[in-house]
GUVO-436104 format. One line per 5 residues: number of its first residue (from 1); their letters; for each residue x, y, z of N, C-alpha, C, O. Coordinates in steps of 0.001 Angstrom, whole numbers, plus 500000, padded with zeros to 6 digits. Layout:
BEGIN
NUM = A = X/Y/Z/X/Y/Z/X/Y/Z/X/Y/Z  ... $
END
This chain:
BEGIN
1 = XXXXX = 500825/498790/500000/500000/500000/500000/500864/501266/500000/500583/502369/499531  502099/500823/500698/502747/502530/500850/503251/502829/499659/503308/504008/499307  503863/501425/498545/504246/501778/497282/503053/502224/496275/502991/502905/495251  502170/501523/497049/501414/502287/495735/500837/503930/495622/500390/504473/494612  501011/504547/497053/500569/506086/497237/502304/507092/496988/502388/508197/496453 $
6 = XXXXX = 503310/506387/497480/504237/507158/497202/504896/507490/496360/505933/508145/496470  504243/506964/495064/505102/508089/493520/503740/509297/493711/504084/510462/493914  502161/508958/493634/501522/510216/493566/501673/511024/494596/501408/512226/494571  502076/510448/495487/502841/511687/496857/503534/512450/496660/503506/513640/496973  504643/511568/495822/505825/512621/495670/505754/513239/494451/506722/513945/494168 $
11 = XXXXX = 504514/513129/493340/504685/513763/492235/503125/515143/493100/502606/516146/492611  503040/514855/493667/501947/516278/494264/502950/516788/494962/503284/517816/494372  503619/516626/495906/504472/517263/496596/505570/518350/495568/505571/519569/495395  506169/517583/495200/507118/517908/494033/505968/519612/492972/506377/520760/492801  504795/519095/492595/503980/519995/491883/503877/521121/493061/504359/522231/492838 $
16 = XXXXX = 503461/520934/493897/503462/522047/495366/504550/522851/495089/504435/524043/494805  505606/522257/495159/506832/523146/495435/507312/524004/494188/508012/525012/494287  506884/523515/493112/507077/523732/491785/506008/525209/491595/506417/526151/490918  505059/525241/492063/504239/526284/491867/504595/527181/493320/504049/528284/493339  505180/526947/494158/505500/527915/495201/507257/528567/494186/507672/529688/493893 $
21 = XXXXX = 507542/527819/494068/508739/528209/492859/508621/529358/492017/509243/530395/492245  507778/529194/490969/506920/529931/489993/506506/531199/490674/506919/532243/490170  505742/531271/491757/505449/532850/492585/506839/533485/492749/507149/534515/492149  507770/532751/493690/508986/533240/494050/509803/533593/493002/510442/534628/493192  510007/532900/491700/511134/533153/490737/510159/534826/490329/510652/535950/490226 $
26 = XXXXX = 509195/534559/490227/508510/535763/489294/508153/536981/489844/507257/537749/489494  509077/537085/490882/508759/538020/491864/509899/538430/492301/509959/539646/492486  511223/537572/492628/512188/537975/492777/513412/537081/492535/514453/537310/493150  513318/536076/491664/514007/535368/491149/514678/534229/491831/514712/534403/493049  515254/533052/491405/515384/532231/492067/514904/530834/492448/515171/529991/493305 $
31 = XXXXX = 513821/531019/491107/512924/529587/491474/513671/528295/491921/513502/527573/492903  514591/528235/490836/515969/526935/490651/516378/527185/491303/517562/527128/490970  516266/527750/492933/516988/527314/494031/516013/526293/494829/516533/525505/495619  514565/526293/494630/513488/525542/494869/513613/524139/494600/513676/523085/495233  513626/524549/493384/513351/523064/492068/514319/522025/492254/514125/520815/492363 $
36 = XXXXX = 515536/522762/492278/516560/521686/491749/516583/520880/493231/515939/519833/493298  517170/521258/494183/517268/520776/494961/516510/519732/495889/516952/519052/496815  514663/519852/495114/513955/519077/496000/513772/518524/494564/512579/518408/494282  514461/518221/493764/514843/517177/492739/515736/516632/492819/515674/515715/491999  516690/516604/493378/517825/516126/493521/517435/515078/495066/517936/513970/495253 $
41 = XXXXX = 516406/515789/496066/516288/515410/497264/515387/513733/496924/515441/512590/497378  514639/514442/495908/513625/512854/495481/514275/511767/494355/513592/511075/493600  516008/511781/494432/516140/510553/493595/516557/510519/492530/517227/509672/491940  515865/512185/492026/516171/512530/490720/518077/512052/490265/518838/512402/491167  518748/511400/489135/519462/511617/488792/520121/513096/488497/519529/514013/487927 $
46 = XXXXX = 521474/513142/489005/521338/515168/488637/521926/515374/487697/522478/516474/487713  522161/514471/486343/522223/515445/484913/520870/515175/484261/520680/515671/483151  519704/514285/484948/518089/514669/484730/517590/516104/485274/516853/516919/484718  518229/516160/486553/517903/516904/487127/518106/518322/486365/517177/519101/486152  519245/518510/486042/519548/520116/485374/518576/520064/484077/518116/521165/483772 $
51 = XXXXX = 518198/519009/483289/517635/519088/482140/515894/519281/482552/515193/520134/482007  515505/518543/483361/514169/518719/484322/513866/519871/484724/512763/520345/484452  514569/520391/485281/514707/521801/486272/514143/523245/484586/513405/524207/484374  515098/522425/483943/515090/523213/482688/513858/523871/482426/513593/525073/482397  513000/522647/482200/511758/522786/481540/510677/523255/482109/509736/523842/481574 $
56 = XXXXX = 510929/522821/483858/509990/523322/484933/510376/524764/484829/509373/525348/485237  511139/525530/484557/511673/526765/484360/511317/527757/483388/511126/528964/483534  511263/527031/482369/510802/527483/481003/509230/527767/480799/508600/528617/480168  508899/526738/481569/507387/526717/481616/506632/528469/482253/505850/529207/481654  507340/528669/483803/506868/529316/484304/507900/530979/483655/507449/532113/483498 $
61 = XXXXX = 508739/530683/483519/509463/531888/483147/508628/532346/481866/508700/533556/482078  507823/532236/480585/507200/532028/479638/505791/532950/480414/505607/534126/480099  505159/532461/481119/503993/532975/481603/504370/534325/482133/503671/535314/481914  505666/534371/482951/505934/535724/483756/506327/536658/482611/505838/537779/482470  507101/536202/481932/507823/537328/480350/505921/538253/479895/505394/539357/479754 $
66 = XXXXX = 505678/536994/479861/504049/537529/478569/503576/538406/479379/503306/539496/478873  503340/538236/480781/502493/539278/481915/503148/540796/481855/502530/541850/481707  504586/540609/482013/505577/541704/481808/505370/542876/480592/505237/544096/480495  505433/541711/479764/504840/542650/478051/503620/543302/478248/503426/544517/478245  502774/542361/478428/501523/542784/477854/501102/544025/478676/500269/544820/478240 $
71 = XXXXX = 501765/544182/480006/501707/545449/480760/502571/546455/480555/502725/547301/481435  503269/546518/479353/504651/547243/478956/505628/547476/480060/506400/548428/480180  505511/546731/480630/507251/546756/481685/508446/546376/481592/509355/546361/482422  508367/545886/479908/509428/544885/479269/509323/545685/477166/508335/546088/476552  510252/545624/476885/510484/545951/475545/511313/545132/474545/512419/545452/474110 $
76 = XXXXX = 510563/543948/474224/511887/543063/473530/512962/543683/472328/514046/543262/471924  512151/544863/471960/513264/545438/470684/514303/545891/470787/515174/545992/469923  514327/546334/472272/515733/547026/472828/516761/546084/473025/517990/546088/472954  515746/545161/473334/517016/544045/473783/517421/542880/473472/517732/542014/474290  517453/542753/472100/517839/541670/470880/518890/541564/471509/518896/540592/472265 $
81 = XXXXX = 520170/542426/471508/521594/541705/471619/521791/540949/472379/522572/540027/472148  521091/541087/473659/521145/540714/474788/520480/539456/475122/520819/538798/476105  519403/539053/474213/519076/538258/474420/519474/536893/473360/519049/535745/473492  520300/537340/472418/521131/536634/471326/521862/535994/472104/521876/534771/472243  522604/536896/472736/523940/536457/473555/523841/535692/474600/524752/534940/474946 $
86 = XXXXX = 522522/535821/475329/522183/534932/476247/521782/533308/475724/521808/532175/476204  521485/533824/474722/521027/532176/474046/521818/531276/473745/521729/530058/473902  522959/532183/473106/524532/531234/473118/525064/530584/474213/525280/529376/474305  525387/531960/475542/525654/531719/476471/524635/530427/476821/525390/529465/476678  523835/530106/477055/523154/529275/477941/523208/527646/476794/523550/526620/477382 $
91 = XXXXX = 522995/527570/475819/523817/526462/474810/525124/525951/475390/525251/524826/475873  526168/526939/475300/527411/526594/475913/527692/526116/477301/528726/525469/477473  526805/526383/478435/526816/526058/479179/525777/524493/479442/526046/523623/480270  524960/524487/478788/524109/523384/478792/525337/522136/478213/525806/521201/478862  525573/522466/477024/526596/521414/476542/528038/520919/477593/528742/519915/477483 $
96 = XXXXX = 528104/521836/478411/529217/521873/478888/529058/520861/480709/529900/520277/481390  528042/521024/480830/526921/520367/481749/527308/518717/481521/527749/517905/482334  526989/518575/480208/527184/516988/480558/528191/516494/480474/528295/515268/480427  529368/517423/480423/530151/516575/481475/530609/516752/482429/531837/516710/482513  529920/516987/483400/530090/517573/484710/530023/516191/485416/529074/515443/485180 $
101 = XXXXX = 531063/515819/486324/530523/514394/487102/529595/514935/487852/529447/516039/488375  528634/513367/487785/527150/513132/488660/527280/513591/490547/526399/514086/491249  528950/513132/491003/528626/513346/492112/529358/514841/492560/529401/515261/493716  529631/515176/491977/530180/516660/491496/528797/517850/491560/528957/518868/492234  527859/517688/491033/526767/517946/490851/526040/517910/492123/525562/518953/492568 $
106 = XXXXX = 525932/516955/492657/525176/516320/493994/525878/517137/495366/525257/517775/496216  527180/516934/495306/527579/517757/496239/528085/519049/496059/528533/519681/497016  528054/519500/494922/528257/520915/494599/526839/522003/494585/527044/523184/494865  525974/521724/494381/524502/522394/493868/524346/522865/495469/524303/524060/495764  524261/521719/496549/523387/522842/497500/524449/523521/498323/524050/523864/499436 $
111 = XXXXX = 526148/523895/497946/526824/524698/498485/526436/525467/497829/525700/526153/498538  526442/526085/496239/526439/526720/495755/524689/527501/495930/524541/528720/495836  523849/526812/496114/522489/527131/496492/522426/528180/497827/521698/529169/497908  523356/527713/498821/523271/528311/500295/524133/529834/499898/523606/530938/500041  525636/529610/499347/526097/530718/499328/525386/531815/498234/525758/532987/498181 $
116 = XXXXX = 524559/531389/497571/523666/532699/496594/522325/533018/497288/521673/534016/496981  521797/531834/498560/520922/532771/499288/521726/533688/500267/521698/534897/500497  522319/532833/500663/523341/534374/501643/523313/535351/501124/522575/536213/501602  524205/535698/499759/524051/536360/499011/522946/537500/499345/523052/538490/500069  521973/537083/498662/520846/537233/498306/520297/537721/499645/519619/538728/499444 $
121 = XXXXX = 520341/537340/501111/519705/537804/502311/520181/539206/502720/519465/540098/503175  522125/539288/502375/522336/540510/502298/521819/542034/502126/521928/542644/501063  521430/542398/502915/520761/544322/501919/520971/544589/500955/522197/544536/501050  520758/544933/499750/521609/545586/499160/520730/546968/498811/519514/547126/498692  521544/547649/498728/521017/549066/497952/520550/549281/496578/521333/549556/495669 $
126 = XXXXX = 518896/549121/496364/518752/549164/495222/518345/550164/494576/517247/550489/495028  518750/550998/493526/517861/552143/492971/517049/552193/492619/516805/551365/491741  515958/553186/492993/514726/553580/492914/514695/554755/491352/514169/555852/491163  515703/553659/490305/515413/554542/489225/514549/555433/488027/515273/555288/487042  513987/555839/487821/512662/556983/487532/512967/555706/485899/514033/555422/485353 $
131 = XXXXX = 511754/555302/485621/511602/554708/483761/512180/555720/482598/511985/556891/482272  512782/554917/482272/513601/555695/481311/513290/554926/479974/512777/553810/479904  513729/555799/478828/513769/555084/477809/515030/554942/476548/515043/554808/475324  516015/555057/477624/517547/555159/477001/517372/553595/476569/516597/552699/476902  518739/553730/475445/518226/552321/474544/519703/552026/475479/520376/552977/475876 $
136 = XXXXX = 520044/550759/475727/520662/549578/476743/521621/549958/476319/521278/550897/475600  523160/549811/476250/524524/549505/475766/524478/547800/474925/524280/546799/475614  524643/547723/473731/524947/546719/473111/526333/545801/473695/526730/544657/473473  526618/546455/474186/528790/545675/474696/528256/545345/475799/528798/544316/476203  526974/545924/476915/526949/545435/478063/526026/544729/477752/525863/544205/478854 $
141 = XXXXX = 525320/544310/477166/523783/543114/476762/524756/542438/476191/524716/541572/477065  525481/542117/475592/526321/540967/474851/527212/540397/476225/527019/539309/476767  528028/541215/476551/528397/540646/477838/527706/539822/479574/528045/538907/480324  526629/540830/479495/525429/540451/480472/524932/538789/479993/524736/537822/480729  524828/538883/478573/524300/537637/478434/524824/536665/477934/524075/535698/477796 $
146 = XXXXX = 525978/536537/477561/527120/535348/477328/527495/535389/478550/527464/534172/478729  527886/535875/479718/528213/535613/481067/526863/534858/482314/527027/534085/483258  525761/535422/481840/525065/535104/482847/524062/533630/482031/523606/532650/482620  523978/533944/480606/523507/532874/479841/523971/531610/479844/523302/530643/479479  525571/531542/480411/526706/530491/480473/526441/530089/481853/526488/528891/482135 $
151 = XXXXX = 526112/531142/482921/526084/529833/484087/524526/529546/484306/524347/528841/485299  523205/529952/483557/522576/529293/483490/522250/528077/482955/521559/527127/483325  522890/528327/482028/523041/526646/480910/523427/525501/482096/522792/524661/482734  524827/525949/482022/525575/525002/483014/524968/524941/484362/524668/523748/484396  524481/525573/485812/523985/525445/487133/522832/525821/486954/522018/524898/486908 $
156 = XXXXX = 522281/527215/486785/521144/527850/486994/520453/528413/488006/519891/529488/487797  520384/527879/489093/519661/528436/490428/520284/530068/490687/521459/530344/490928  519289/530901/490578/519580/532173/491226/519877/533258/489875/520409/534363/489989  519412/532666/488643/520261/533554/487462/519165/534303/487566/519452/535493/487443  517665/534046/487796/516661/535412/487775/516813/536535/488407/516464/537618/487935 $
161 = XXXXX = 517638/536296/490141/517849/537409/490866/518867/538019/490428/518976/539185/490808  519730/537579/489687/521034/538139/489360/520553/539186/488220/520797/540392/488196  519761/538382/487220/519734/539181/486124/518596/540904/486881/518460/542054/486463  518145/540273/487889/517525/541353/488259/517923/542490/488973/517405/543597/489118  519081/541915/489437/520410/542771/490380/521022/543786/489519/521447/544842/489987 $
166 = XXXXX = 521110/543327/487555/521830/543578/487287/520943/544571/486247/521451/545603/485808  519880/544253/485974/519409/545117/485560/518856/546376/486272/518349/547375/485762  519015/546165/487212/518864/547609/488210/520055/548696/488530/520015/549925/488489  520871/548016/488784/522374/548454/488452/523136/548832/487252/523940/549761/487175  522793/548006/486319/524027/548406/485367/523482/549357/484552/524019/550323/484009 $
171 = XXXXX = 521592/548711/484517/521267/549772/483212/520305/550465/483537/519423/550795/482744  520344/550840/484954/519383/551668/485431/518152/551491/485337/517563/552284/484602  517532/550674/485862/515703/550315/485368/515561/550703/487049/516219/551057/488027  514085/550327/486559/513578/550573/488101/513352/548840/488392/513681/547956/487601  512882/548691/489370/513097/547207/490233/512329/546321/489297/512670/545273/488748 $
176 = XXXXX = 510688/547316/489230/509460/546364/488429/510090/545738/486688/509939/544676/486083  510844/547075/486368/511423/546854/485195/512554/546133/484526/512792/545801/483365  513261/545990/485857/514369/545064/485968/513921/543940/485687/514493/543266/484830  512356/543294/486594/512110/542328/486777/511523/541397/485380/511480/540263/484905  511164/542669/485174/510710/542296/483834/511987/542021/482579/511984/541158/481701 $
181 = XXXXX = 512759/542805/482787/514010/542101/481938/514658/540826/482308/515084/540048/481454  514743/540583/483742/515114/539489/484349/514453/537877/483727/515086/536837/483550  513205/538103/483530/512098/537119/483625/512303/537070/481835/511871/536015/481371  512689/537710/481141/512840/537715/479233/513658/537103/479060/513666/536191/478233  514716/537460/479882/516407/536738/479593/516343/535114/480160/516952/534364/479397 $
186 = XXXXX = 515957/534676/480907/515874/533856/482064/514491/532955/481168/513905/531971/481621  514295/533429/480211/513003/532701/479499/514093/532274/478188/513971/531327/477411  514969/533109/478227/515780/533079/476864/516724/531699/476713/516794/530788/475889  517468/532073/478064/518370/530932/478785/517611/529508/478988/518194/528425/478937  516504/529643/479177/515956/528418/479770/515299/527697/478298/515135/526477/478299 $
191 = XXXXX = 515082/528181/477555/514727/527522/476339/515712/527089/475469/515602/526007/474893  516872/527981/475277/518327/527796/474608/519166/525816/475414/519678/524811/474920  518781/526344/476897/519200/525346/477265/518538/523860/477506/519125/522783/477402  517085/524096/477874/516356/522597/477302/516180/522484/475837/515102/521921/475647  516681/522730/474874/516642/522381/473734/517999/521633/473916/517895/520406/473907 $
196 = XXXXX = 519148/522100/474066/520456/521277/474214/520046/520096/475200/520405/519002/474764  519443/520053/476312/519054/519033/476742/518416/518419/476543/518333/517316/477084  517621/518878/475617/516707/517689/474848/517374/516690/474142/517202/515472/474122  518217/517465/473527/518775/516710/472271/519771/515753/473109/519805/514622/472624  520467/515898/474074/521527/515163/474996/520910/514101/475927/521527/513409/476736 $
201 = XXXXX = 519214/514089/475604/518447/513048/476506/518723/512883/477495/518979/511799/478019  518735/514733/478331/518701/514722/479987/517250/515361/480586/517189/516072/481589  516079/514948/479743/515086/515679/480311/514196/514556/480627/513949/513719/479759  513521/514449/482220/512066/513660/482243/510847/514816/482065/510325/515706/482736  510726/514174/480622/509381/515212/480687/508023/514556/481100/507060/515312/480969 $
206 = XXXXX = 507760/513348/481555/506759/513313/482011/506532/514240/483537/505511/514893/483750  507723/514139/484540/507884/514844/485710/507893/516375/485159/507034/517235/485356  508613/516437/484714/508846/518548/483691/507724/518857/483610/507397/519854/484253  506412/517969/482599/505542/518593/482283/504411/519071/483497/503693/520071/483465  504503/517893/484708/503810/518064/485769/503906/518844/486413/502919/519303/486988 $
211 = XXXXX = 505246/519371/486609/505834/520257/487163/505574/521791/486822/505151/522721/487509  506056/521681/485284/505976/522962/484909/504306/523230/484144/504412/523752/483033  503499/523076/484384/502079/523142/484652/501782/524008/485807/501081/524995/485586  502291/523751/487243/502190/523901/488794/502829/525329/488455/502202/526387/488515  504402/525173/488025/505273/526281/487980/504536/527394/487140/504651/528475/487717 $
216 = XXXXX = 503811/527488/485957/503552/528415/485196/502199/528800/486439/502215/529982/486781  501184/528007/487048/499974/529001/487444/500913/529523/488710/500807/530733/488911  501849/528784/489631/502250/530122/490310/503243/531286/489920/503692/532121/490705  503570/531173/488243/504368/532434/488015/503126/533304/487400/503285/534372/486808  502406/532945/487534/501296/534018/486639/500791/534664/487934/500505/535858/487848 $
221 = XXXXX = 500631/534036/489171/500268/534501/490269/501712/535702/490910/501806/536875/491272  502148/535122/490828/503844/535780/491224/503796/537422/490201/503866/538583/490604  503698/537054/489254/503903/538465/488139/502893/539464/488888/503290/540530/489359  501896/539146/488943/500568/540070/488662/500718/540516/490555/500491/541701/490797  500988/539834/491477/501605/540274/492878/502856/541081/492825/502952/541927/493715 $
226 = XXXXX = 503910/540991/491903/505178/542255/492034/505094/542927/490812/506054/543401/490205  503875/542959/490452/503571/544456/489438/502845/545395/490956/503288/546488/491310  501747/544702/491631/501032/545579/492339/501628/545752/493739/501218/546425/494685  502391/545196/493654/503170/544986/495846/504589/545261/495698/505151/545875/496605  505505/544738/494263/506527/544654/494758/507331/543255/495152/506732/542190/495302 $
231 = XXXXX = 508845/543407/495309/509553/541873/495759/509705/541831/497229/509641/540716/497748  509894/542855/497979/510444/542791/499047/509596/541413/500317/510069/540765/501251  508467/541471/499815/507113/540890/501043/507555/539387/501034/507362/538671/502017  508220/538887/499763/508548/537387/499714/509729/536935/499922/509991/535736/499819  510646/537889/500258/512216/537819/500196/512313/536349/501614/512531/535155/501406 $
236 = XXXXX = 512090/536960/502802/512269/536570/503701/511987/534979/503697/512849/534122/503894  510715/534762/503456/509994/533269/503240/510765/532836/501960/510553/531648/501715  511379/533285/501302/512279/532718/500102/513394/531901/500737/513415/530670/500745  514651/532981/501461/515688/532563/501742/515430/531655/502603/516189/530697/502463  514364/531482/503798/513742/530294/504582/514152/529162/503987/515099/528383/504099 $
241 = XXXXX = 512862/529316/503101/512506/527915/502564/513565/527252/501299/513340/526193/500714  514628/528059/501079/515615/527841/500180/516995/527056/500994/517560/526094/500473  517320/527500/502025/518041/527378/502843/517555/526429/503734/518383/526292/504634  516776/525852/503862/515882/524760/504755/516127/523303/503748/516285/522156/504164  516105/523683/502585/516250/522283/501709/517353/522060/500950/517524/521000/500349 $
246 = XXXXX = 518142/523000/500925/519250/522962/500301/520380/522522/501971/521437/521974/501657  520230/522685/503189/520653/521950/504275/520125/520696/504321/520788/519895/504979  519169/520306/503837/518539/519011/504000/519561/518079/503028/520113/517004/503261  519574/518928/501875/520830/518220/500658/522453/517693/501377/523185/516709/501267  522461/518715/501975/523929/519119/502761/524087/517588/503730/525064/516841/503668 $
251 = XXXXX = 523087/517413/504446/523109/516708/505463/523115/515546/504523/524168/514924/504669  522420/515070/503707/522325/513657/503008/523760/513207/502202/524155/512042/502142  524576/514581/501490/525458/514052/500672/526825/514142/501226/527864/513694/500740  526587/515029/502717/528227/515260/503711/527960/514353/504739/528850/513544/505003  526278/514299/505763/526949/513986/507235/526156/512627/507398/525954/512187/508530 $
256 = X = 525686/511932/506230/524890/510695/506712/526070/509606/505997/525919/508388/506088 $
END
């Protein structure tokens, strides 16, 4: 009896977390600090896992981009280069992925998970920059996105907050607008790179599709909450619950 309830256990559970993912990435980035790790926690193989994660990603990043547009908080014409370059970038890193050893992966992901919520719990000072409509730097969108496109391919967890860090900073947006560039690029990366994983037969898409179903209704929920509220209200319950399972990883692959 217990085998027969515990794959739909763990494929509802797994969908739970996947749509608490989807709010959080689309709000302040970071879903794939969610995903991967309570994929990795259930068994998942982890060069399935990066190709899985992929698609659960793609799914919901896709819903948050369209919300962004269709409210003009996002301008894809400005930002072709940038999102060219990200597409490469995240190819190169996807390819570069499989050959990453399996247990390399396993015990590398939730160090690297803990030190980008740290990161991430840090203050930082963000500008409250007035909407502008200066057109981007082409040298910094080519660079932005062969650099940040490359370690999404290859790891991924945390490239939404980054790209959102960075679009507030480098090119002056305001936070909402950042977010909205964040969530284009991060849609860019994530499709560039499950296509390479498709083709390298590292994706379960029966789990992906379940997943990223869950993930897209809570990024549609997530968008339409940090157009009208803002990121700050989810930060806290982020780094929680990010840092709660990515120690759970810690403990299984160092102290048991």
């Amino acid at each position: 009896m217990e085998t027969f309830f515990a794959e739909p256990l763990l494929h509802l559970s797994l969908m739970a977390i996947a749509l608490i993912a989807g709010f959080v990435d689309s709000i302040a980035g970071g879903g794939g600090l969610i995903t991967m790790p309570s994929l990795l926690s259930a068994g998942i193989p982890p060069h399935i896992v990066l190709g899985t994660n992929k698609l659960i990603s793609a799914s919901g990043t896709l819903i948050a981009a369209l919300t962004y547009i269709r409210r003009r908080l996002f301008e894809p014409k400005l930002w072709i280069a940038c999102a060219l370059a990200t597409l490469i970038g995240s190819c190169i890193g996807a390819i570069l992925a499989k050959y990453l050893d399996a247990s390399m992966i396993k015990k590398g992901v939730p160090i690297i998970i803990i030190g980008i919520a740290i990161y991430m719990l840090i203050p930082k000072k963000q500008a409250a920059h007035k909407i502008n409509n200066l057109i981007p730097s082409k040298t910094k969108q080519v660079c932005s996105g062969l650099s940040l496109g490359l370690y999404d391919g290859l790891i991924g967890p945390g490239t939404g907050s980054f790209w959102t860090l960075l679009a507030n900073s480098l090119f002056k947006q305001d936070l909402v607008r950042a977010s909205g560039i964040a969530r284009f690029m991060n849609l860019m990366s994530n499709i560039s790179a499950l296509a390479t994983f498709f083709y390298l037969g590292m994706v379960d898409w029966r789990l992906g599709i379940m997943m990223g179903i869950a993930n897209m209704l809570g990024a549609y929920i997530g968008a339409k909450s940090a157009i009208k509220y803002g990121a700050e209200f989810i930060r806290p319950l982020f780094i929680f619950f990010v840092v709660l399972i990515a120690g759970r990883l810690i403990y299984i692959e160092y102290l048991i």
